[in-house]
N, CA, C and O atoms as a printed pandas DataFrame, in Angstrom:
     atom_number atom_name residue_name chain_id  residue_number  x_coord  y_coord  z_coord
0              1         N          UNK        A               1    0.817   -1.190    0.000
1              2        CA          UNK        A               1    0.000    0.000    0.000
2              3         C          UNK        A               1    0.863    1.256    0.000
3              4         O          UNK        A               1    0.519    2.079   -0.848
4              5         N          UNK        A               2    1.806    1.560    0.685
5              6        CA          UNK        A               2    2.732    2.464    0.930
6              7         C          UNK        A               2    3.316    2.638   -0.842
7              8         O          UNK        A               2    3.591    3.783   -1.199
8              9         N          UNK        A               3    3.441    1.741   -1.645
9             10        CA          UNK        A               3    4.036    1.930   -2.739
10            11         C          UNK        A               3    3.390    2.483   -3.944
11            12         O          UNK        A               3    3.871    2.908   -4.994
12            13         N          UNK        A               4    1.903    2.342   -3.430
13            14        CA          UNK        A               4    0.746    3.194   -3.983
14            15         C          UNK        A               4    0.860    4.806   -3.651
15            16         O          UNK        A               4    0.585    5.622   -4.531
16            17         N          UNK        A               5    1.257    5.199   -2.409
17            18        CA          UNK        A               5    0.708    6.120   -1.969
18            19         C          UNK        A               5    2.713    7.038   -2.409
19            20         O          UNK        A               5    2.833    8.254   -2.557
20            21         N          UNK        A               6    3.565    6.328   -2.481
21            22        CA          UNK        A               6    4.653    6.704   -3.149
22            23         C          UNK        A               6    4.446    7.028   -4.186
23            24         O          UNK        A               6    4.732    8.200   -4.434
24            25         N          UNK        A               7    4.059    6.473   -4.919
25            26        CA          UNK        A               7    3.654    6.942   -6.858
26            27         C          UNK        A               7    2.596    7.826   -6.563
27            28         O          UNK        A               7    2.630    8.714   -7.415
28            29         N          UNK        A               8    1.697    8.008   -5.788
29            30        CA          UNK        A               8    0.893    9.510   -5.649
30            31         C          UNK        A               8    1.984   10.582   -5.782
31            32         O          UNK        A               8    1.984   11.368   -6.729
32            33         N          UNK        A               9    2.921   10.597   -4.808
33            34        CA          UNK        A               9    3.702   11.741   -4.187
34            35         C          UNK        A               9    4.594   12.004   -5.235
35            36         O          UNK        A               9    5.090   13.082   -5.561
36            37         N          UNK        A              10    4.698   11.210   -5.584
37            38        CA          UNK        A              10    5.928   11.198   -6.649
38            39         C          UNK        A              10    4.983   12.440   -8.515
39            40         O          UNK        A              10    5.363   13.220   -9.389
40            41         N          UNK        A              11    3.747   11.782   -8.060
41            42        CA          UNK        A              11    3.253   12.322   -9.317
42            43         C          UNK        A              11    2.791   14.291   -8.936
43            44         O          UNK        A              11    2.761   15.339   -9.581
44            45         N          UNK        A              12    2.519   13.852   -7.551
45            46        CA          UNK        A              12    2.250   15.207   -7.309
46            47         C          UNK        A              12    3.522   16.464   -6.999
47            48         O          UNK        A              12    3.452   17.688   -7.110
48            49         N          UNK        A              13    4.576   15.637   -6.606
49            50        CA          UNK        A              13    6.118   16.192   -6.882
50            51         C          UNK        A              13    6.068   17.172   -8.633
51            52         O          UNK        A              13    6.210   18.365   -8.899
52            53         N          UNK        A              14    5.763   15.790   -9.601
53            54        CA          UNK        A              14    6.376   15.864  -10.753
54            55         C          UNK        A              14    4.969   17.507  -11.282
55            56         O          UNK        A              14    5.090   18.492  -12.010
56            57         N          UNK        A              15    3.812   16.958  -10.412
57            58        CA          UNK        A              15    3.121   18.663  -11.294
58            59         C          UNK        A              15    3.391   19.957  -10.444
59            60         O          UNK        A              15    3.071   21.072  -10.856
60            61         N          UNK        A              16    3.852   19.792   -9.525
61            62        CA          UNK        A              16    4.048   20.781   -8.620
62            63         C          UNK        A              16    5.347   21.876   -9.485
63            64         O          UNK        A              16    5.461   23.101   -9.429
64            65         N          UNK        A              17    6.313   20.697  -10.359
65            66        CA          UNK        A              17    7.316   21.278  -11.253
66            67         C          UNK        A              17    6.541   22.558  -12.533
67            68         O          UNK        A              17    6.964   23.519  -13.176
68            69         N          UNK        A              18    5.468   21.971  -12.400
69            70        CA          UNK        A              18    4.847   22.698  -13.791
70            71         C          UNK        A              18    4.574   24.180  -12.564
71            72         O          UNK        A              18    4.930   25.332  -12.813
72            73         N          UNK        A              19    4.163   23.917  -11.808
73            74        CA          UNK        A              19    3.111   25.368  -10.801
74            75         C          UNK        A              19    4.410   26.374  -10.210
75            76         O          UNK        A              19    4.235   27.434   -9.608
76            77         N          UNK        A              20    5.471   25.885  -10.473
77            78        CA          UNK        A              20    6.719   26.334   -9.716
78            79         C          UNK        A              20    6.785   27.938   -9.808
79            80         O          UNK        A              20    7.119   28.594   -8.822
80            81         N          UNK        A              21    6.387   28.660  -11.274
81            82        CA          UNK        A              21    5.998   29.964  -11.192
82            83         C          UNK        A              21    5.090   30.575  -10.525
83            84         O          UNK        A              21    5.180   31.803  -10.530
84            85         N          UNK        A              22    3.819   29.886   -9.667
85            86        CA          UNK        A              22    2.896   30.920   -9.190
86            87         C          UNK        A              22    3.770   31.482   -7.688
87            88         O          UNK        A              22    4.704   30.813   -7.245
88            89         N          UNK        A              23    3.402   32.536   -7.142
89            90        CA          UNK        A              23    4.186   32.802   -6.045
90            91         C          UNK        A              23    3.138   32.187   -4.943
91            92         O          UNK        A              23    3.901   31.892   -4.023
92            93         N          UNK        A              24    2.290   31.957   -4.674
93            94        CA          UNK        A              24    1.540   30.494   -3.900
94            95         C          UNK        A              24    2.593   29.794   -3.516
95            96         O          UNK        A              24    3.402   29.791   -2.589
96            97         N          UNK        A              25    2.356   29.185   -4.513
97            98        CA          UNK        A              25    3.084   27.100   -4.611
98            99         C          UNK        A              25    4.754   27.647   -4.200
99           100         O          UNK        A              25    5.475   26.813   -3.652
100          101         N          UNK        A              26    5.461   29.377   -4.545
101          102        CA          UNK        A              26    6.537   29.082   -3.804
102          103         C          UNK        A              26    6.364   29.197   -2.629
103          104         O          UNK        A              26    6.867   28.315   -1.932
104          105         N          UNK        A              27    5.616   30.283   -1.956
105          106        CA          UNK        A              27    5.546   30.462   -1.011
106          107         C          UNK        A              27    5.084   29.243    0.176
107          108         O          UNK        A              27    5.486   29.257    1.339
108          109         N          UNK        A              28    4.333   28.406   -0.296
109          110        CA          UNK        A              28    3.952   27.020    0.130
110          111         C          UNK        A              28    5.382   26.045    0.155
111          112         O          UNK        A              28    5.867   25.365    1.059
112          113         N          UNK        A              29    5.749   26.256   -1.027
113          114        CA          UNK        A              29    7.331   25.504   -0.948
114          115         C          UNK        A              29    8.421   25.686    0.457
115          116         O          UNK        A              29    8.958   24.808    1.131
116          117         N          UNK        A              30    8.487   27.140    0.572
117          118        CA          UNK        A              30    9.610   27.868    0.948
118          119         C          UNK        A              30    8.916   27.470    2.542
119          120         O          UNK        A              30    9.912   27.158    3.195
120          121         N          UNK        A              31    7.875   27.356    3.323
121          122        CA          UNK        A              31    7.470   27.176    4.449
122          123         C          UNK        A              31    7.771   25.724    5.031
123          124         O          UNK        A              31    8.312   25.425    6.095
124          125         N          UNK        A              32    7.184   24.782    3.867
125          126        CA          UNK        A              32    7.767   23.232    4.284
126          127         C          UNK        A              32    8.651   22.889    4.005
127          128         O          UNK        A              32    8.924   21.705    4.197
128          129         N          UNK        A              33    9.514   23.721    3.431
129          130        CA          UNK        A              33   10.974   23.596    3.103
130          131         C          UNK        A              33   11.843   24.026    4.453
131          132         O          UNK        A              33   12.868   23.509    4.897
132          133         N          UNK        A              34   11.135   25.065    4.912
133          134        CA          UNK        A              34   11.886   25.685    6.342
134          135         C          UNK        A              34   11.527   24.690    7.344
135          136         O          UNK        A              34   12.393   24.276    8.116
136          137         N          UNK        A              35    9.735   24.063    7.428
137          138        CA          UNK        A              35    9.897   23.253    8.594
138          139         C          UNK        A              35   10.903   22.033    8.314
139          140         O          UNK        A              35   11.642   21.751    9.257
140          141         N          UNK        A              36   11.041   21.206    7.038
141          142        CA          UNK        A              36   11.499   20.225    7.539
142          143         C          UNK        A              36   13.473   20.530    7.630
143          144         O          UNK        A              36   14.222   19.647    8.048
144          145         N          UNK        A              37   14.082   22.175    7.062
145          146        CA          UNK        A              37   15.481   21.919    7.854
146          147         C          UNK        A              37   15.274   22.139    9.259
147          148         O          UNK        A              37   16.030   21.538   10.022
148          149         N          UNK        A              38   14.315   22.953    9.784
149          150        CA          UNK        A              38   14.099   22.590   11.446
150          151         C          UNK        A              38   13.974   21.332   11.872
151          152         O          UNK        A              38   14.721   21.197   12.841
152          153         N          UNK        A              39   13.463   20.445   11.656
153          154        CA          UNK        A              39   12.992   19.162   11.934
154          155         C          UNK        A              39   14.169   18.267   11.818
155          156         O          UNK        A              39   14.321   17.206   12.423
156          157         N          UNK        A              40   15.262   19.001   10.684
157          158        CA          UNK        A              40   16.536   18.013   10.648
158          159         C          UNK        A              40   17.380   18.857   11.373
159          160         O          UNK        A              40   18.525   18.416   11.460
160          161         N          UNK        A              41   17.205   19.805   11.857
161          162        CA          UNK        A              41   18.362   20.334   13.069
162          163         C          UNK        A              41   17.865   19.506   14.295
163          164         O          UNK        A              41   18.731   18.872   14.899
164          165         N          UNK        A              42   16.235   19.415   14.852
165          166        CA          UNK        A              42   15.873   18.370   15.915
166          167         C          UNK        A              42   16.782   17.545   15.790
167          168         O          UNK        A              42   17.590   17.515   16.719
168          169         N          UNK        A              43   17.044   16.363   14.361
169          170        CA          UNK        A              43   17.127   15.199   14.453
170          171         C          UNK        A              43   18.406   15.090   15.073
171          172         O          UNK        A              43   18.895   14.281   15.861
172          173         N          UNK        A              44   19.026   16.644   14.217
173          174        CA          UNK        A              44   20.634   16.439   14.255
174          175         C          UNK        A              44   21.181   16.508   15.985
175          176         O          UNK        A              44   21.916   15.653   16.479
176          177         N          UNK        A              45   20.675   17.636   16.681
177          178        CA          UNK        A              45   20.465   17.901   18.019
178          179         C          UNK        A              45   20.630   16.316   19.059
179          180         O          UNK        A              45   21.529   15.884   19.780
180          181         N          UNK        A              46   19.370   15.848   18.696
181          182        CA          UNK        A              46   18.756   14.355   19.110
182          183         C          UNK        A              46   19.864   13.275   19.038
183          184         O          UNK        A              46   20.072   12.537   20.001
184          185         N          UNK        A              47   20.480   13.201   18.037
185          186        CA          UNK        A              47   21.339   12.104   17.578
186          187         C          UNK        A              47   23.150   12.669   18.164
187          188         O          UNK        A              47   24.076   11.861   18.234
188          189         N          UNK        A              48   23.271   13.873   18.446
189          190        CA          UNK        A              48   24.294   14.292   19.215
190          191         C          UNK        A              48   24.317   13.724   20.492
191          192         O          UNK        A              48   25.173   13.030   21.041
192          193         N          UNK        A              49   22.971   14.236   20.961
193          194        CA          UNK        A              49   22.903   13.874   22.494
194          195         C          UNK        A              49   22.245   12.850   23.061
195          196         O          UNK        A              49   22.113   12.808   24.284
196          197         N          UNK        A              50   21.869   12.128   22.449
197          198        CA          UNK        A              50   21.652   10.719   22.869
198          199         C          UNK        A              50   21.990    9.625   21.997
199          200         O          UNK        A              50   22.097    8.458   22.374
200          201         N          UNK        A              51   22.135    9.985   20.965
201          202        CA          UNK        A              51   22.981    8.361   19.825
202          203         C          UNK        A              51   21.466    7.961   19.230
203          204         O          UNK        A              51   21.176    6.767   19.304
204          205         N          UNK        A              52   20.553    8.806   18.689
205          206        CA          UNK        A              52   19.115    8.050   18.530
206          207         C          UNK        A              52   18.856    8.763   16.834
207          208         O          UNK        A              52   18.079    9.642   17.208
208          209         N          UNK        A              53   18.936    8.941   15.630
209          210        CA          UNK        A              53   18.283   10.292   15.048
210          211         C          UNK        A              53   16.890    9.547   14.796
211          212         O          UNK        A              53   16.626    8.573   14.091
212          213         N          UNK        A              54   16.082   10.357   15.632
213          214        CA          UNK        A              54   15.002   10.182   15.646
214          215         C          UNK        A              54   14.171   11.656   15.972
215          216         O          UNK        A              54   14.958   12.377   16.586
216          217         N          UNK        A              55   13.211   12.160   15.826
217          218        CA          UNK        A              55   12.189   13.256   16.217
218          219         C          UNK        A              55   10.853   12.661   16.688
219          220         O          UNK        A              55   10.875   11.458   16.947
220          221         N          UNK        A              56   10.103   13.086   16.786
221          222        CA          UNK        A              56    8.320   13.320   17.407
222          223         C          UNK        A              56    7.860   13.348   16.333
223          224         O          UNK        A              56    8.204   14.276   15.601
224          225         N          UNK        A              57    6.852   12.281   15.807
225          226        CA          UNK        A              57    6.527   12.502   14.500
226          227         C          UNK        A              57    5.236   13.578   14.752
227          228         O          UNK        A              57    4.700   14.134   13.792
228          229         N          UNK        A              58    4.912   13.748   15.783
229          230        CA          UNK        A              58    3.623   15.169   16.202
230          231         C          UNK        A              58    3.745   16.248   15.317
231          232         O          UNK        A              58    2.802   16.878   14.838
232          233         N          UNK        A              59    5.539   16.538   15.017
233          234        CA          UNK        A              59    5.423   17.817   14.678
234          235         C          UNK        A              59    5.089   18.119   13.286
235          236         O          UNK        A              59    4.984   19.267   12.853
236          237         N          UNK        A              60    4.887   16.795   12.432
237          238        CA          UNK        A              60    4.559   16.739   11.604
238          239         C          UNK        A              60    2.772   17.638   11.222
239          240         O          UNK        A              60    2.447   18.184   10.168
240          241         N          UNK        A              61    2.083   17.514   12.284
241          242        CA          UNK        A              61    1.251   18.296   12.148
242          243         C          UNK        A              61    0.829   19.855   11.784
243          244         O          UNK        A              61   -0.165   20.408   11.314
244          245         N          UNK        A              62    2.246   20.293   12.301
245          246        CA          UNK        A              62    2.042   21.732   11.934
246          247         C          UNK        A              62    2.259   22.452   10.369
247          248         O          UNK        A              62    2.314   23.623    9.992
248          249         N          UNK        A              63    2.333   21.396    9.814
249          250        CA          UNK        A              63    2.190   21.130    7.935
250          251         C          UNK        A              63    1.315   20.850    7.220
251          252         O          UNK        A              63    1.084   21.259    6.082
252          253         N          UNK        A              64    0.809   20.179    7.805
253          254        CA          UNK        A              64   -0.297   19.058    7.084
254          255         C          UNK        A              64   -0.933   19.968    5.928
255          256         O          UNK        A              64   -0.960   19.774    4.713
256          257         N          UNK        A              65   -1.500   21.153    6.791
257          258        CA          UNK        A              65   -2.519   22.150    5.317
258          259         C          UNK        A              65   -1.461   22.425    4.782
259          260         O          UNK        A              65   -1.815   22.616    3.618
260          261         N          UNK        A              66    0.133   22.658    4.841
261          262        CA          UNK        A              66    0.722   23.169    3.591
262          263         C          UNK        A              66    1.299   21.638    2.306
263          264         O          UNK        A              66    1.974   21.691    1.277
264          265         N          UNK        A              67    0.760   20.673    2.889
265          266        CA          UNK        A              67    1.556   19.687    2.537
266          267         C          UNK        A              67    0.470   18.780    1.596
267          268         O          UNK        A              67    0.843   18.009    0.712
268          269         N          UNK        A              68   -1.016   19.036    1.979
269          270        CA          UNK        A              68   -2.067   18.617    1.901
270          271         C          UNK        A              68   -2.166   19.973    0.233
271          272         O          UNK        A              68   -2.382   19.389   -0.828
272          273         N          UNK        A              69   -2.048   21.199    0.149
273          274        CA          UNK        A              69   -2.455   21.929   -0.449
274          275         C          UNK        A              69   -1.316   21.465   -1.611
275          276         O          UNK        A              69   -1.831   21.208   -2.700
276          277         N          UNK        A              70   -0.176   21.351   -1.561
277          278        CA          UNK        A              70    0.496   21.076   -2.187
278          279         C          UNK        A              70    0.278   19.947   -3.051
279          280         O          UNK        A              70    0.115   20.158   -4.253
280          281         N          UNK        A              71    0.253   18.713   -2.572
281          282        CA          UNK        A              71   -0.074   18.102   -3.225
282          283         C          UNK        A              71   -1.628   17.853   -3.888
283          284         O          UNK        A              71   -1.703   17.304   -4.988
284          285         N          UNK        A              72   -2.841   18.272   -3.184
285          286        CA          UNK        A              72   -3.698   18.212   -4.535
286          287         C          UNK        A              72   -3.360   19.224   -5.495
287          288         O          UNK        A              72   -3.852   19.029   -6.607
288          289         N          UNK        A              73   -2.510   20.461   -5.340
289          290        CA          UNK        A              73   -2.308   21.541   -6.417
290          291         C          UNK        A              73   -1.293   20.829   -7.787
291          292         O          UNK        A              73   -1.580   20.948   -8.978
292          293         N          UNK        A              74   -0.204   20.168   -7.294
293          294        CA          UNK        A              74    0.754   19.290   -7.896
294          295         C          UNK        A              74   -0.482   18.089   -8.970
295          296         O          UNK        A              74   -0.640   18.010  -10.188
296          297         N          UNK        A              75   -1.165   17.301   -7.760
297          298        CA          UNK        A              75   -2.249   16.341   -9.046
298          299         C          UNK        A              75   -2.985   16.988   -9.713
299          300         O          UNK        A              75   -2.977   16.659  -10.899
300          301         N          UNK        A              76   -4.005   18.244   -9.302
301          302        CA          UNK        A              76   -4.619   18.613  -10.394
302          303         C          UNK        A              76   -3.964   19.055  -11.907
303          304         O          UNK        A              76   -4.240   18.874  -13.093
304          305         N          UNK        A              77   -2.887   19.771  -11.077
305          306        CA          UNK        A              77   -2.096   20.081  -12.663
306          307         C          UNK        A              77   -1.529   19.089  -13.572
307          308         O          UNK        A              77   -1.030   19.314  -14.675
308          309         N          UNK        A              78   -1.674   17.863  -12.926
309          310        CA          UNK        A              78   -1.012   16.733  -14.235
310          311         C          UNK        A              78   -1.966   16.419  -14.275
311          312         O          UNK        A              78   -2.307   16.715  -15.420
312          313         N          UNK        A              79   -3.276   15.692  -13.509
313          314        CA          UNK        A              79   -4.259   14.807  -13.964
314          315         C          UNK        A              79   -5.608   15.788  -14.316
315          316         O          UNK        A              79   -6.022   16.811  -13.771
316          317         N          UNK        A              80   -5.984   15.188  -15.204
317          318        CA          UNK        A              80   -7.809   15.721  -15.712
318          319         C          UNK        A              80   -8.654   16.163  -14.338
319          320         O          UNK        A              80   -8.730   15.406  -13.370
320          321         N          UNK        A              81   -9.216   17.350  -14.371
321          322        CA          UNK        A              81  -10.177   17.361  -13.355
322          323         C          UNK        A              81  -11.114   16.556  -13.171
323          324         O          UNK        A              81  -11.775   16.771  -12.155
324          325         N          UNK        A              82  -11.493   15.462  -13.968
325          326        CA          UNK        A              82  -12.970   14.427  -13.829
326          327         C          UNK        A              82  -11.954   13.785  -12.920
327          328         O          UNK        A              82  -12.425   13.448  -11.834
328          329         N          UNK        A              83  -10.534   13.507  -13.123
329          330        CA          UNK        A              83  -10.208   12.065  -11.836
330          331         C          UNK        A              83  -10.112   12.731  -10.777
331          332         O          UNK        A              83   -9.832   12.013   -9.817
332          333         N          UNK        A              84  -10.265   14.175  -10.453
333          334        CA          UNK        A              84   -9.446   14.620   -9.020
334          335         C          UNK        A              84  -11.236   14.705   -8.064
335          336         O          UNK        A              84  -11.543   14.252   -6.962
336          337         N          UNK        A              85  -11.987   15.402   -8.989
337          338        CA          UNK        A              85  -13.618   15.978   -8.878
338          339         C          UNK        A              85  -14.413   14.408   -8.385
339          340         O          UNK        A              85  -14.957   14.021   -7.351
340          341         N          UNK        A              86  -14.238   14.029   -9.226
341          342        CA          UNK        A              86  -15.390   13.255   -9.302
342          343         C          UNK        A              86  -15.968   12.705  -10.332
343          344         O          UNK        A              86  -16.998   12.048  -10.184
């Protein structure tokens, strides 16, 4: 199932390339781009001081709407609106 939901991401990666000019989709970029080098300074932090690289996957939450917007913006732009709609 996971390898399903990889070829989603992967497709919504590949239209997100086409949207790369609106200042939206950068500005959406440039935010989950900042949380996750925070999230790898945690890890880096974490794995200094205890031998673990690991984080809280919680904080993953404070993305979700930018990560969620992203990718249906990425599928609509490659796939037909009848498959995304309905």
């Amino acid at each position: 199932m996971y390898h399903v939901f990889y070829g989603v991401i992967l497709l919504a990666t590949a239209g997100l390339f086409r949207l790369l000019r609106q200042p939206a989709i950068r500005i959406l970029l440039c935010v989950y781009a900042a949380f996750w080098v925070g999230l790898l300074y945690d890890v880096l932090l974490i794995f200094l001081s205890k031998g673990a690289a690991t984080s809280g996957g919680w904080y993953l939450y404070a993305v979700v709407g930018a990560e969620v917007t992203l990718c249906f913006a990425g599928l609509y732009s490659i796939l037909p609106a009848r498959c995304i709609a309905g």
